[in-house]
Biotite code that builds the C-alpha atoms (Angstrom):
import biotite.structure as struc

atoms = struc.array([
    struc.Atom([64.115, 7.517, 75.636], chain_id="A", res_id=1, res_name="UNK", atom_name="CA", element="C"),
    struc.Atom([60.533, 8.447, 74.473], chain_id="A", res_id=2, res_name="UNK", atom_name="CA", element="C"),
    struc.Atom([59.583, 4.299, 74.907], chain_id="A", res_id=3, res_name="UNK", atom_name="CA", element="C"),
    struc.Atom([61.252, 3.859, 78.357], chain_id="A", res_id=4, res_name="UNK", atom_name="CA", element="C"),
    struc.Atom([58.853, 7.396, 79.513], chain_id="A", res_id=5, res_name="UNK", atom_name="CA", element="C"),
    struc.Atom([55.634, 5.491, 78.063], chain_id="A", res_id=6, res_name="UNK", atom_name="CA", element="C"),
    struc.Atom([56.561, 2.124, 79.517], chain_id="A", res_id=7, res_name="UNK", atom_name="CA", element="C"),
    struc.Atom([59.084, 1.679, 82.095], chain_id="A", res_id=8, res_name="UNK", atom_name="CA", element="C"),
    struc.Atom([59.642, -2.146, 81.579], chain_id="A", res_id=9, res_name="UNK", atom_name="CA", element="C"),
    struc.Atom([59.936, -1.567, 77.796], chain_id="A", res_id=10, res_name="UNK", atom_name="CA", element="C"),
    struc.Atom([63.374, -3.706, 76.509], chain_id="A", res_id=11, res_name="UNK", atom_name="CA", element="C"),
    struc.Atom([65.002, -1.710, 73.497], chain_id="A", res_id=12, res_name="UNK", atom_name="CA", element="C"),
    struc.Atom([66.701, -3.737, 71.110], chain_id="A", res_id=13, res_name="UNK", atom_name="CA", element="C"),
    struc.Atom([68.735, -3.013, 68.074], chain_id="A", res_id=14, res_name="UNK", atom_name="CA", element="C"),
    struc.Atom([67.628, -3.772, 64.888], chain_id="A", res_id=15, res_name="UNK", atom_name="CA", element="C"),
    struc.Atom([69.693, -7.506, 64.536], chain_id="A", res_id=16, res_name="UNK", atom_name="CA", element="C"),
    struc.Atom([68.853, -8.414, 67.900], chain_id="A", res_id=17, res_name="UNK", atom_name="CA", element="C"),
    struc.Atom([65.023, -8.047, 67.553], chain_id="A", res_id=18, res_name="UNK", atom_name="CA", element="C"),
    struc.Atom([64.795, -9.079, 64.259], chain_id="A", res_id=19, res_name="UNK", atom_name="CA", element="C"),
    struc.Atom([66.031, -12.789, 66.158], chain_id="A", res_id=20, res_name="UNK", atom_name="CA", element="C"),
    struc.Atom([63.947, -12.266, 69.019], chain_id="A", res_id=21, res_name="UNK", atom_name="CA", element="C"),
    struc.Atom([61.236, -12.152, 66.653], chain_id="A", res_id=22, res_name="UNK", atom_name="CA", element="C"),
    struc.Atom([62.347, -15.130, 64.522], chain_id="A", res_id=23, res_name="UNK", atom_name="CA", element="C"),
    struc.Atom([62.882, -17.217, 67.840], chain_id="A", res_id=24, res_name="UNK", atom_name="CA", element="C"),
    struc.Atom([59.137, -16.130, 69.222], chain_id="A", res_id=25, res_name="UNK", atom_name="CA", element="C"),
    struc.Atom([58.141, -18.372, 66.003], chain_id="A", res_id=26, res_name="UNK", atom_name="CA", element="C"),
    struc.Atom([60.723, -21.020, 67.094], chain_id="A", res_id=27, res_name="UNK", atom_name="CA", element="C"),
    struc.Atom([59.573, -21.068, 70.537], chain_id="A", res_id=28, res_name="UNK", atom_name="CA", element="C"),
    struc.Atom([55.608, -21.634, 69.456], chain_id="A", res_id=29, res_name="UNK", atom_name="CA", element="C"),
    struc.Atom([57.062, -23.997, 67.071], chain_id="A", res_id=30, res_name="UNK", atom_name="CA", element="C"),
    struc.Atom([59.176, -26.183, 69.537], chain_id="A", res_id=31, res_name="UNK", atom_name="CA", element="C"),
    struc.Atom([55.714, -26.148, 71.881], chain_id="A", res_id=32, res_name="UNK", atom_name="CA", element="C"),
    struc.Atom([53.379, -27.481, 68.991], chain_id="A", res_id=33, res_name="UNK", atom_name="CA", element="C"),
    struc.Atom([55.590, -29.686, 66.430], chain_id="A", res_id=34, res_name="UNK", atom_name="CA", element="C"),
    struc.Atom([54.993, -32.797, 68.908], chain_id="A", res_id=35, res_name="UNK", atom_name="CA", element="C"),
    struc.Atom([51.241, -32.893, 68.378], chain_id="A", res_id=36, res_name="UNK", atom_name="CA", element="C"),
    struc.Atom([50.987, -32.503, 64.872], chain_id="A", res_id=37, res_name="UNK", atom_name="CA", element="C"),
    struc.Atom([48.823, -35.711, 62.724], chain_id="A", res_id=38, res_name="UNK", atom_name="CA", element="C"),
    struc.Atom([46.861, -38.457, 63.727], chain_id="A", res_id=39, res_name="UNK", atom_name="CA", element="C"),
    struc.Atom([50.181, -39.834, 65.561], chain_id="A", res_id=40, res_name="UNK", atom_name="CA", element="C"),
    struc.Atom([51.170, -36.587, 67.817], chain_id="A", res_id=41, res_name="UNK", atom_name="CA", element="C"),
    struc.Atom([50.921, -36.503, 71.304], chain_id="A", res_id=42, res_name="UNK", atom_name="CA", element="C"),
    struc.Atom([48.442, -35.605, 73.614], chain_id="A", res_id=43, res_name="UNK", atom_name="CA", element="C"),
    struc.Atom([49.206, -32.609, 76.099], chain_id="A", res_id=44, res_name="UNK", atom_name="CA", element="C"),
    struc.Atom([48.123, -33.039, 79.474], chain_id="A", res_id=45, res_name="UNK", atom_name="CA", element="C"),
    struc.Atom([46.894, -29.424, 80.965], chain_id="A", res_id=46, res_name="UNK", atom_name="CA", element="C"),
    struc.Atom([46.271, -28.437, 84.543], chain_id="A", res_id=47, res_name="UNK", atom_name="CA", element="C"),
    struc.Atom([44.467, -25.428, 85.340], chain_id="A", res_id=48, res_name="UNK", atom_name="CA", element="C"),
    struc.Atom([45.233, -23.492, 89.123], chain_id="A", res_id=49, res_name="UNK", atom_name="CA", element="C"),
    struc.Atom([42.071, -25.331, 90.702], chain_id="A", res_id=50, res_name="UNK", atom_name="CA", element="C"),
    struc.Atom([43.302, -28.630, 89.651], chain_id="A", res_id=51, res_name="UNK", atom_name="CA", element="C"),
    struc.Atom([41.136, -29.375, 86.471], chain_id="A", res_id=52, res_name="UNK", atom_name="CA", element="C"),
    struc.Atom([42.563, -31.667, 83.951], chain_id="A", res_id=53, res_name="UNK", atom_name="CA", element="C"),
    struc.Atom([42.267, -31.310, 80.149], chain_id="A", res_id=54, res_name="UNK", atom_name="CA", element="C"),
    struc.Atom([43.874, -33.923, 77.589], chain_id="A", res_id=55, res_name="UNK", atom_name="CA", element="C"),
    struc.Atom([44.172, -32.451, 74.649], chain_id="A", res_id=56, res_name="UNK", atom_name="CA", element="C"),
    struc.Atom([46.103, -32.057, 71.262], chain_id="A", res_id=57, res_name="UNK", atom_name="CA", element="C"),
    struc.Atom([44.634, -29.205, 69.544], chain_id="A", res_id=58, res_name="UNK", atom_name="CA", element="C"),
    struc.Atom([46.864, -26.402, 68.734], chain_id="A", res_id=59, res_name="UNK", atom_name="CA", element="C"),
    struc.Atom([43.620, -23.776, 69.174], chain_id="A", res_id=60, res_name="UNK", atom_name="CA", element="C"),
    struc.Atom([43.352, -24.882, 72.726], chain_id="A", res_id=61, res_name="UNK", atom_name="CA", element="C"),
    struc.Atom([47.011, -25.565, 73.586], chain_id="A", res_id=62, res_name="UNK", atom_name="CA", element="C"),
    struc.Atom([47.331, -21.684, 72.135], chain_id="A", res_id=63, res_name="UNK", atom_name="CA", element="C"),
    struc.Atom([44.702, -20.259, 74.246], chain_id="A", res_id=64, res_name="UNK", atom_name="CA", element="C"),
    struc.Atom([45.218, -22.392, 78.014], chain_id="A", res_id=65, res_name="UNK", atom_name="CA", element="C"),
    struc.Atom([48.483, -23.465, 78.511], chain_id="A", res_id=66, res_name="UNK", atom_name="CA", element="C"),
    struc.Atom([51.451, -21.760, 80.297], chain_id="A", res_id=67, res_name="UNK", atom_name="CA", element="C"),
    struc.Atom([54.261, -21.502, 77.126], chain_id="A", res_id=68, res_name="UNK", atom_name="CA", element="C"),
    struc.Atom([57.493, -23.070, 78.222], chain_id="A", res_id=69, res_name="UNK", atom_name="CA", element="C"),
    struc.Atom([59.349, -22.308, 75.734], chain_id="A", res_id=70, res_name="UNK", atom_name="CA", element="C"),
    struc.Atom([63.073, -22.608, 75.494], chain_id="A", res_id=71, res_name="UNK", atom_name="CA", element="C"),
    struc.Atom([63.415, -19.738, 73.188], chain_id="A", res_id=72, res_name="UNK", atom_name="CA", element="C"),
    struc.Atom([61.375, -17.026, 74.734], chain_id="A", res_id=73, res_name="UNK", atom_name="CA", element="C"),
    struc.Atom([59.058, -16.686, 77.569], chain_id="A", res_id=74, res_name="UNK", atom_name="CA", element="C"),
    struc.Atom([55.785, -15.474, 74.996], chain_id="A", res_id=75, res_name="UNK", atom_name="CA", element="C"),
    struc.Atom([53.670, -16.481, 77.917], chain_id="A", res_id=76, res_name="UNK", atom_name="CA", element="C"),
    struc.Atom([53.226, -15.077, 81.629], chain_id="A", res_id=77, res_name="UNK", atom_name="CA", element="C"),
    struc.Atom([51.365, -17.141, 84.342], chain_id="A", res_id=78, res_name="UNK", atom_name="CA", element="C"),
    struc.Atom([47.698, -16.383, 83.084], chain_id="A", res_id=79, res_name="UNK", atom_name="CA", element="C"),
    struc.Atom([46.773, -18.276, 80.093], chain_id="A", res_id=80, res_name="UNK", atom_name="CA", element="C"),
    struc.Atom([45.230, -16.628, 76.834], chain_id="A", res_id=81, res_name="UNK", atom_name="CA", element="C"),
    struc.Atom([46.193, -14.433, 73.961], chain_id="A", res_id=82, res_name="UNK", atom_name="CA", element="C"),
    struc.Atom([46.069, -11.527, 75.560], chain_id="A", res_id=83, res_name="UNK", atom_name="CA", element="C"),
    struc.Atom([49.100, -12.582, 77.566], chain_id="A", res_id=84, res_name="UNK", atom_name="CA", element="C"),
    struc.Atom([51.424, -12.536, 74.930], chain_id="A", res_id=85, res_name="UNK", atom_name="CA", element="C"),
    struc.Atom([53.986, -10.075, 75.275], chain_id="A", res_id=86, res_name="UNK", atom_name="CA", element="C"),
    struc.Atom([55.919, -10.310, 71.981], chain_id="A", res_id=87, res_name="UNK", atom_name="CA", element="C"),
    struc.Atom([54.445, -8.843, 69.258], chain_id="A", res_id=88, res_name="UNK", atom_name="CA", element="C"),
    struc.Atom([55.603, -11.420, 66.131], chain_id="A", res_id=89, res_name="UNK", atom_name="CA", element="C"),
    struc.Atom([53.696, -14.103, 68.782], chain_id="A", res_id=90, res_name="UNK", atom_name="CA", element="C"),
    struc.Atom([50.753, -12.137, 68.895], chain_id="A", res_id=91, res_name="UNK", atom_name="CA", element="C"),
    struc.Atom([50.644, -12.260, 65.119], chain_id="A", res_id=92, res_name="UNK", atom_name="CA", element="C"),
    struc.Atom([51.246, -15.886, 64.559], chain_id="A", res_id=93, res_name="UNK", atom_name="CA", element="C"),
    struc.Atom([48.798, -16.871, 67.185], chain_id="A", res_id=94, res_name="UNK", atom_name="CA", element="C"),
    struc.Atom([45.976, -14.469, 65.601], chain_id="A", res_id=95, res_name="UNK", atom_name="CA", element="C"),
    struc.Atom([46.542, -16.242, 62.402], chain_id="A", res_id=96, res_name="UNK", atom_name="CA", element="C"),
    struc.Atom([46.486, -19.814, 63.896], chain_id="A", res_id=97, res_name="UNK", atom_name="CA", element="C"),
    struc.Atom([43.161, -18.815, 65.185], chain_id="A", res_id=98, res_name="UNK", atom_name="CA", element="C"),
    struc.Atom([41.664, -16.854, 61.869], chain_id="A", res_id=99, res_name="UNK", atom_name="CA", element="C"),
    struc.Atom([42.983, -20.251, 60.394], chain_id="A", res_id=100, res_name="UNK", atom_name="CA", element="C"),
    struc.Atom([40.504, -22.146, 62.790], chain_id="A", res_id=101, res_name="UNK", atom_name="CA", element="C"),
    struc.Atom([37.854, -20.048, 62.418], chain_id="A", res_id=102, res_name="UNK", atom_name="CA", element="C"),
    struc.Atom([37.759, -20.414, 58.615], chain_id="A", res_id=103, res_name="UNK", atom_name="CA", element="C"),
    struc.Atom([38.716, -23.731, 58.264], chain_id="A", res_id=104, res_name="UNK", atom_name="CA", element="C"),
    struc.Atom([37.869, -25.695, 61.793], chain_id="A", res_id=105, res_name="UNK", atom_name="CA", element="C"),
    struc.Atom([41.645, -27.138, 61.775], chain_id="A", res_id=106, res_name="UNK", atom_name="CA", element="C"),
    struc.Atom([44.922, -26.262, 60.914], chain_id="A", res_id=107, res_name="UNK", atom_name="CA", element="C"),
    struc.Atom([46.271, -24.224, 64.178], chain_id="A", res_id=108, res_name="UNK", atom_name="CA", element="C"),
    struc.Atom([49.130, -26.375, 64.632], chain_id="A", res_id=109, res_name="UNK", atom_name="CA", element="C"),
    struc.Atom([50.047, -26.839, 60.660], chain_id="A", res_id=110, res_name="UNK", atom_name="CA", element="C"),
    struc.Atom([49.768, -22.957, 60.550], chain_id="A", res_id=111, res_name="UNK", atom_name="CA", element="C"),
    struc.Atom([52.505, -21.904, 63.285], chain_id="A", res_id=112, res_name="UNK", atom_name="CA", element="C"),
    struc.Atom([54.560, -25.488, 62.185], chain_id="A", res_id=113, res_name="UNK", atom_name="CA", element="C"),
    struc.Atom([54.396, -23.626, 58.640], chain_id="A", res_id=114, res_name="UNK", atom_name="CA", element="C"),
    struc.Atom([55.705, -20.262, 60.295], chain_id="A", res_id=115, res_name="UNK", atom_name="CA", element="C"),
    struc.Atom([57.937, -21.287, 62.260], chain_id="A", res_id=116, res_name="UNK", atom_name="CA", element="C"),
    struc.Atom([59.801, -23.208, 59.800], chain_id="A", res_id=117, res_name="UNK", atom_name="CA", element="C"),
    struc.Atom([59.669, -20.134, 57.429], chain_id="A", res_id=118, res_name="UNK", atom_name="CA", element="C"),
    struc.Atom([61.539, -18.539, 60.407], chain_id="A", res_id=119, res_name="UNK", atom_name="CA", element="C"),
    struc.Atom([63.961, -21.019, 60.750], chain_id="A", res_id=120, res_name="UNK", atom_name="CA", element="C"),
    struc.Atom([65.151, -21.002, 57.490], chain_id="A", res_id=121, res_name="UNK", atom_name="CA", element="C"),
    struc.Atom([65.175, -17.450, 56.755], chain_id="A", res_id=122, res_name="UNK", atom_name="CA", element="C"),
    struc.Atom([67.166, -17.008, 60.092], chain_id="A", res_id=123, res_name="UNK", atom_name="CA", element="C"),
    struc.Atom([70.126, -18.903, 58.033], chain_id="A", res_id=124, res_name="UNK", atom_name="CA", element="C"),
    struc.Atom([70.043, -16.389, 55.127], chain_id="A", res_id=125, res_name="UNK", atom_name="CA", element="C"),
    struc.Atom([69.522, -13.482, 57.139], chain_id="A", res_id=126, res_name="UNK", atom_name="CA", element="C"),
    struc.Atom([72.702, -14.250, 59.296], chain_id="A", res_id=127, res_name="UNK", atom_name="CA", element="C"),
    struc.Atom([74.460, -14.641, 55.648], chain_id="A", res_id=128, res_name="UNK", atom_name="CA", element="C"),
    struc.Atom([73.475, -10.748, 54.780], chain_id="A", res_id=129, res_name="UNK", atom_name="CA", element="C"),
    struc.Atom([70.606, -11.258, 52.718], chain_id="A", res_id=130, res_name="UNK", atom_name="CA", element="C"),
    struc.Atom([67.780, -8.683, 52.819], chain_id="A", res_id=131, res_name="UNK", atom_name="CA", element="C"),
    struc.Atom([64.585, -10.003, 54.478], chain_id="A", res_id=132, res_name="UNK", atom_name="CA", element="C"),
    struc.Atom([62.600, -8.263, 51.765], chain_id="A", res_id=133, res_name="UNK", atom_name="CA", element="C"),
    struc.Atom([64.380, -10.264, 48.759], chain_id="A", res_id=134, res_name="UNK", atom_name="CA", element="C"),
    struc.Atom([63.089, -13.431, 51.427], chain_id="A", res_id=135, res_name="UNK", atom_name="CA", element="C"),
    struc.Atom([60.152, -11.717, 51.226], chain_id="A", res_id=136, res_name="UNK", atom_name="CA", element="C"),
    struc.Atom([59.627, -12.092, 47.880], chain_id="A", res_id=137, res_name="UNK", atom_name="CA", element="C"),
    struc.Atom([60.847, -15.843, 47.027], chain_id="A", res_id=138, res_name="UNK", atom_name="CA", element="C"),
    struc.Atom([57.503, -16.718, 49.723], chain_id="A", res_id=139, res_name="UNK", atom_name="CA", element="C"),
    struc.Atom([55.575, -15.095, 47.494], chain_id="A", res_id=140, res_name="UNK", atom_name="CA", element="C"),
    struc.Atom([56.381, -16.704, 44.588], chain_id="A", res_id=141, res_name="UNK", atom_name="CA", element="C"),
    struc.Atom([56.503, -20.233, 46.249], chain_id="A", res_id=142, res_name="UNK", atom_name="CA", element="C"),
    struc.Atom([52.701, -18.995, 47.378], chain_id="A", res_id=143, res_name="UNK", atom_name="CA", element="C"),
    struc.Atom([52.127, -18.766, 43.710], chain_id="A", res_id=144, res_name="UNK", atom_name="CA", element="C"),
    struc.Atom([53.762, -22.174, 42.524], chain_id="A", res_id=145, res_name="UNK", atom_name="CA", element="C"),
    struc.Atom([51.555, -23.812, 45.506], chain_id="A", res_id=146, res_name="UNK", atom_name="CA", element="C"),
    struc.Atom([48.690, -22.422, 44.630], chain_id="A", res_id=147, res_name="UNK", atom_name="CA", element="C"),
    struc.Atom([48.453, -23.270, 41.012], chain_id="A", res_id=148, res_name="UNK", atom_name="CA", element="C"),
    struc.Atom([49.567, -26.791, 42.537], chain_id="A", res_id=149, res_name="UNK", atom_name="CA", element="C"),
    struc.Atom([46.886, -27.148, 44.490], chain_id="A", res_id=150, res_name="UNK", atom_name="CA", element="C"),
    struc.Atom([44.439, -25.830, 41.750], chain_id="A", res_id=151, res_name="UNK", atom_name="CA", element="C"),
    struc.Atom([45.831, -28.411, 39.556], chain_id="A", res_id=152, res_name="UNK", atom_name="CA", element="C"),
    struc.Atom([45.799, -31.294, 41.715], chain_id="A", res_id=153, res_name="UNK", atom_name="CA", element="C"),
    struc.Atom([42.629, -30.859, 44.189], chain_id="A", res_id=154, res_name="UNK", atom_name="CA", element="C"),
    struc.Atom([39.463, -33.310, 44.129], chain_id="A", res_id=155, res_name="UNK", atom_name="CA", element="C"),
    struc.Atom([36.565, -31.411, 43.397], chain_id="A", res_id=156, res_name="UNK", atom_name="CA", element="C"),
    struc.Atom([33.675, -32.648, 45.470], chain_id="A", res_id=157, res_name="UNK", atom_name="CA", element="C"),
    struc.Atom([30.192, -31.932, 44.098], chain_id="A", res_id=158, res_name="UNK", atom_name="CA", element="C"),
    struc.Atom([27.458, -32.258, 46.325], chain_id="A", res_id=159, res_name="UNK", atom_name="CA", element="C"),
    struc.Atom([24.269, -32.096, 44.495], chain_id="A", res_id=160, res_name="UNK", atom_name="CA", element="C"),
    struc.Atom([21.494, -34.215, 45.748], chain_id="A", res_id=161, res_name="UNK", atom_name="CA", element="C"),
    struc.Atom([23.462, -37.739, 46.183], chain_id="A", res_id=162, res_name="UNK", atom_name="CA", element="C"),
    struc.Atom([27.156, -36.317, 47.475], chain_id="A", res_id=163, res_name="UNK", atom_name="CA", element="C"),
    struc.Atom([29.922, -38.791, 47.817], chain_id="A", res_id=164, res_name="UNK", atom_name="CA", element="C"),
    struc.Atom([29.867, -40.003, 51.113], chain_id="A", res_id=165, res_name="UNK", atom_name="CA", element="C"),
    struc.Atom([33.010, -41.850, 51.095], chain_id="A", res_id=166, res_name="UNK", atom_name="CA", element="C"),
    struc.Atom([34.753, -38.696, 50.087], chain_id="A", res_id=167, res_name="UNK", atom_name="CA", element="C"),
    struc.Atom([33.342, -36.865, 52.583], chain_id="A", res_id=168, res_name="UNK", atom_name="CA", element="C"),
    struc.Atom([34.375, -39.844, 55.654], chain_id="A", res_id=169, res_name="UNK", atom_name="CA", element="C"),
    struc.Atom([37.941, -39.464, 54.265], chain_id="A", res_id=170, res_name="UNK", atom_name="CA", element="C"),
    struc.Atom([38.023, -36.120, 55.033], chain_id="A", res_id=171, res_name="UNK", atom_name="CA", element="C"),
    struc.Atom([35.850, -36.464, 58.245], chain_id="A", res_id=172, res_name="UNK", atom_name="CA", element="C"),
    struc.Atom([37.891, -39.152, 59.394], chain_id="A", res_id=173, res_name="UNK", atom_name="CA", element="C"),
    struc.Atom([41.466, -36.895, 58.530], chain_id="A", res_id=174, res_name="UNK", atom_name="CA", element="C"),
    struc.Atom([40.337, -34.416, 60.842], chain_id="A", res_id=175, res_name="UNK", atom_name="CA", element="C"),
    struc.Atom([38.933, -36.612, 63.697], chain_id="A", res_id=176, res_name="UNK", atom_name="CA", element="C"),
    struc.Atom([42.337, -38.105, 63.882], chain_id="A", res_id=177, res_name="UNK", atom_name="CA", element="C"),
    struc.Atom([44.188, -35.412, 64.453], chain_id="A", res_id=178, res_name="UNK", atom_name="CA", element="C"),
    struc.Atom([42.250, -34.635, 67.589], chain_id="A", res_id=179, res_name="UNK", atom_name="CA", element="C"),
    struc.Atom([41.248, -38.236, 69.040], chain_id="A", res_id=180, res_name="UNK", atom_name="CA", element="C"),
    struc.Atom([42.445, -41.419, 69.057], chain_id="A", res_id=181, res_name="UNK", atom_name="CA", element="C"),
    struc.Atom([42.544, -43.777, 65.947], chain_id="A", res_id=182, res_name="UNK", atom_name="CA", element="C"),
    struc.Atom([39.689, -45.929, 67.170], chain_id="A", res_id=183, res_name="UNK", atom_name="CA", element="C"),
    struc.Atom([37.465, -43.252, 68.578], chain_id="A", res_id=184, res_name="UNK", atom_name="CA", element="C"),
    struc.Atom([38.260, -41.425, 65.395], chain_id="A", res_id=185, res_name="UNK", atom_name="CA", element="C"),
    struc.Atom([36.724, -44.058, 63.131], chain_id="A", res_id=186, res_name="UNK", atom_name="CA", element="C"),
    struc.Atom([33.939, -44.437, 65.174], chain_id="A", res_id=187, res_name="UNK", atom_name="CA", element="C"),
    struc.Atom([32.795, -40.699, 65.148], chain_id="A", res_id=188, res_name="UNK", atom_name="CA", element="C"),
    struc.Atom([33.248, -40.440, 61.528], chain_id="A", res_id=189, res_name="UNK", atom_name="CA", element="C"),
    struc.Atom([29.970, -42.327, 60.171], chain_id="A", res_id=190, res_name="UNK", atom_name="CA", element="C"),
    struc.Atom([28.281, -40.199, 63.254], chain_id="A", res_id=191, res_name="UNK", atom_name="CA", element="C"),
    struc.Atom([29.622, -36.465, 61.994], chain_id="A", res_id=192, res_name="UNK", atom_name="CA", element="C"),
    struc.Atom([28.834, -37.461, 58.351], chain_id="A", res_id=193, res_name="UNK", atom_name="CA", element="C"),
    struc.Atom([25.881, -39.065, 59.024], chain_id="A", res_id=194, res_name="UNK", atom_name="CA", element="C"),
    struc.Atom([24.723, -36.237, 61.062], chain_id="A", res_id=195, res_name="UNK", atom_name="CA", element="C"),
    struc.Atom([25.450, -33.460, 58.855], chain_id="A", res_id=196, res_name="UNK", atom_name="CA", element="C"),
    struc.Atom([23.902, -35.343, 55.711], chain_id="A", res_id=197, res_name="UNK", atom_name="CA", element="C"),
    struc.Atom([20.700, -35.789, 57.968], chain_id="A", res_id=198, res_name="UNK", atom_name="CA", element="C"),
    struc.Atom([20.124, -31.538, 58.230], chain_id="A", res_id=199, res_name="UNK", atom_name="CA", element="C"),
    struc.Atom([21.802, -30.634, 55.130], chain_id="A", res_id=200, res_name="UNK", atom_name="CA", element="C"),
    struc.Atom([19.241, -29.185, 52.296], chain_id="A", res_id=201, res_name="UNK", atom_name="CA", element="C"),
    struc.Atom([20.817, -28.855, 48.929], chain_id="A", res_id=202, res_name="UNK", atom_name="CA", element="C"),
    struc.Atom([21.798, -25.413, 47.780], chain_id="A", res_id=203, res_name="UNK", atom_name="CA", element="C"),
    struc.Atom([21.686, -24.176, 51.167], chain_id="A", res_id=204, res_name="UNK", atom_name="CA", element="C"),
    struc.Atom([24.128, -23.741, 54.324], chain_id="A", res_id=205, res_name="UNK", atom_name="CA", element="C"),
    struc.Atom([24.560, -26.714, 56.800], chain_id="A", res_id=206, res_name="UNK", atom_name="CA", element="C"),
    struc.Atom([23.380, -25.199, 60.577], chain_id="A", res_id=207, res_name="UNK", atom_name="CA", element="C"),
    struc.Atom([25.120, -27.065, 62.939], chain_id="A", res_id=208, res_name="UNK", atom_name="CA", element="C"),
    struc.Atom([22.948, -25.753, 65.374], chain_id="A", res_id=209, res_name="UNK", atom_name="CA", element="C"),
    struc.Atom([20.284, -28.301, 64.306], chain_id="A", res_id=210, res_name="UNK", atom_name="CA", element="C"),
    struc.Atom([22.672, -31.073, 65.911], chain_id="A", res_id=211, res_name="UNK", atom_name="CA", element="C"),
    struc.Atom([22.026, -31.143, 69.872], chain_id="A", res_id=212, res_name="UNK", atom_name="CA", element="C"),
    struc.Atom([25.044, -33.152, 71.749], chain_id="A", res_id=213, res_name="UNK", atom_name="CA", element="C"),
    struc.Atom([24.198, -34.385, 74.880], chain_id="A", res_id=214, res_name="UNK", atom_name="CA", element="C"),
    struc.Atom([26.313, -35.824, 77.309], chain_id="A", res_id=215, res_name="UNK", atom_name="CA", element="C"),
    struc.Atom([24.935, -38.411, 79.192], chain_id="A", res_id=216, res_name="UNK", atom_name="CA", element="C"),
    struc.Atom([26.476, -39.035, 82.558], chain_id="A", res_id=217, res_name="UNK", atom_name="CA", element="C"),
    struc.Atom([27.906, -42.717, 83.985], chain_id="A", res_id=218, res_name="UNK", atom_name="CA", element="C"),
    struc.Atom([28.822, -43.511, 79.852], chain_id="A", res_id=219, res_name="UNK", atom_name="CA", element="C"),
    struc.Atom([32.075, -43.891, 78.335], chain_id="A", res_id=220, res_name="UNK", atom_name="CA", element="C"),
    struc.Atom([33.550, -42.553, 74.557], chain_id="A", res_id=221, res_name="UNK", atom_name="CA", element="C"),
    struc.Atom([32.521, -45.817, 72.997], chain_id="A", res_id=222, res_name="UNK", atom_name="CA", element="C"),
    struc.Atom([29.175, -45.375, 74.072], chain_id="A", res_id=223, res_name="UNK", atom_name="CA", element="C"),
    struc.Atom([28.610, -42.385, 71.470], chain_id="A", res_id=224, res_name="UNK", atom_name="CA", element="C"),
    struc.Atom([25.526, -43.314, 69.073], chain_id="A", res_id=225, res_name="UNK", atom_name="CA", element="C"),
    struc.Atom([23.625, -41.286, 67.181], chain_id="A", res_id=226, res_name="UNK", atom_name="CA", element="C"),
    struc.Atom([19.902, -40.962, 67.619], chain_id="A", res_id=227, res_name="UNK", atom_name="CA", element="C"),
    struc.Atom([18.124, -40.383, 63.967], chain_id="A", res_id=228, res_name="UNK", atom_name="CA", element="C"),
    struc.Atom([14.557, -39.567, 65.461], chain_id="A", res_id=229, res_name="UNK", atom_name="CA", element="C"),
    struc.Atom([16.130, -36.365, 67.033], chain_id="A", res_id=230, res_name="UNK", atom_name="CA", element="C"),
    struc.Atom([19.223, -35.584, 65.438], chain_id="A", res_id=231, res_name="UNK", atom_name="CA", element="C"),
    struc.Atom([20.954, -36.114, 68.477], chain_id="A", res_id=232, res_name="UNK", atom_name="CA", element="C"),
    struc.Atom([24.277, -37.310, 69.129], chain_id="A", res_id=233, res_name="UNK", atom_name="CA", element="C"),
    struc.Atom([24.867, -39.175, 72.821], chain_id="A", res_id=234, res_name="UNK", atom_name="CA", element="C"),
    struc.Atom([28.122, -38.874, 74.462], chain_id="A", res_id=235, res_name="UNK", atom_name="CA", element="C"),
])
């Protein structure tokens, strides 16, 4: 009674039934992203209210413009942005999708993909009585088996004064594709790498800032160079 006084609209739920409305706010995020995901997703087309056009497959951006149509849940009303997410467990997932970006530069899609499918699954023992605490628990020790994994199986990549520059296209050129097409993608990877190797001082933090991009009018993708004299790269 208190919650319907503070907010008129408020839906109360029993316990069962929110703890799926929460699990299928993950499903419905899920469902949105999965077909974008790798260098062979697809590209979303967005239109804004004046008519602007926006090709894209980033999960950050998908998360933050588009209208959600999701067959689950509607997480999203008419005005794009996080702060129009009305179910809580959304609000969380999409928070972390973005911390994910901000640390890392990638990942947004992988990170609510990972979720979601934790969801999913869980959904199956939950409905079979188990406690979502003893769930709980089994992620965090397959956090710990992937961990060590990952400790035991990385590439270490030294830098020094002479870093491995084929190492670091491989990983350039990972990321790129997941964002552009494969030819555009292979392009763009000698220019990042290049460009970052050009203002990078050793023992010290790369500032981006020291690249300018410019966009030069009447030119097309291919077109993109990179100018050495200035560190500059043309669009």
């Amino acid at each position: 009674m208190s919650l319907r006084v503070l907010n008129p609209n408020a839906e109360v739920l029993n316990k069962s039934a929110a703890l799926h409305m929460n699990i299928n706010a993950a499903k419905g995020l899920q469902d949105v992203l999965k077909t974008n995901l790798g260098p062979k997703g697809t590209i979303k087309m967005l239109v804004g209210g004046a008519g602007d056009i926006k090709l894209t497959k980033d999960g950050n951006t998908l998360l933050k413009e588009m209208n959600l149509p999701s067959p689950h849940l509607n997480l999203f009303p008419f005005e794009p942005g996080f702060k129009q997410i009305q179910n809580p467990t959304a609000i969380m997932i999409a928070r972390t999708a973005v911390a994910q970006d901000d640390t890392s530069g990638d990942g947004t899609t992988s990170t609510v993909l990972f979720i979601g499918e934790l969801m999913k699954q869980s959904e199956r023992y939950i409905d079979e009585g188990m406690h979502p605490r003893v769930l709980v628990d089994g992620f965090e020790i397959a956090k710990r088996a992937t961990l060590q994994f990952l400790e035991k199986f990385k590439t270490p990549v030294v830098m020094g004064d002479e870093p491995d520059k084929e190492i670091l296209k491989m990983v350039a050129r990972t990321t790129l594709r997941t964002k552009l097409y494969e030819a555009m993608a292979d392009q763009l990877t000698d220019i990042v790498v290049n460009a970052v190797l050009c203002i990078r001082k050793p023992e010290e933090g790369i500032d981006l800032f020291m690249v300018e991009i410019m966009h030069m009018r009447h030119k097309f993708d291919v077109d993109t160079r990179l100018v050495y004299s200035s560190t500059t790269v043309d669009l």
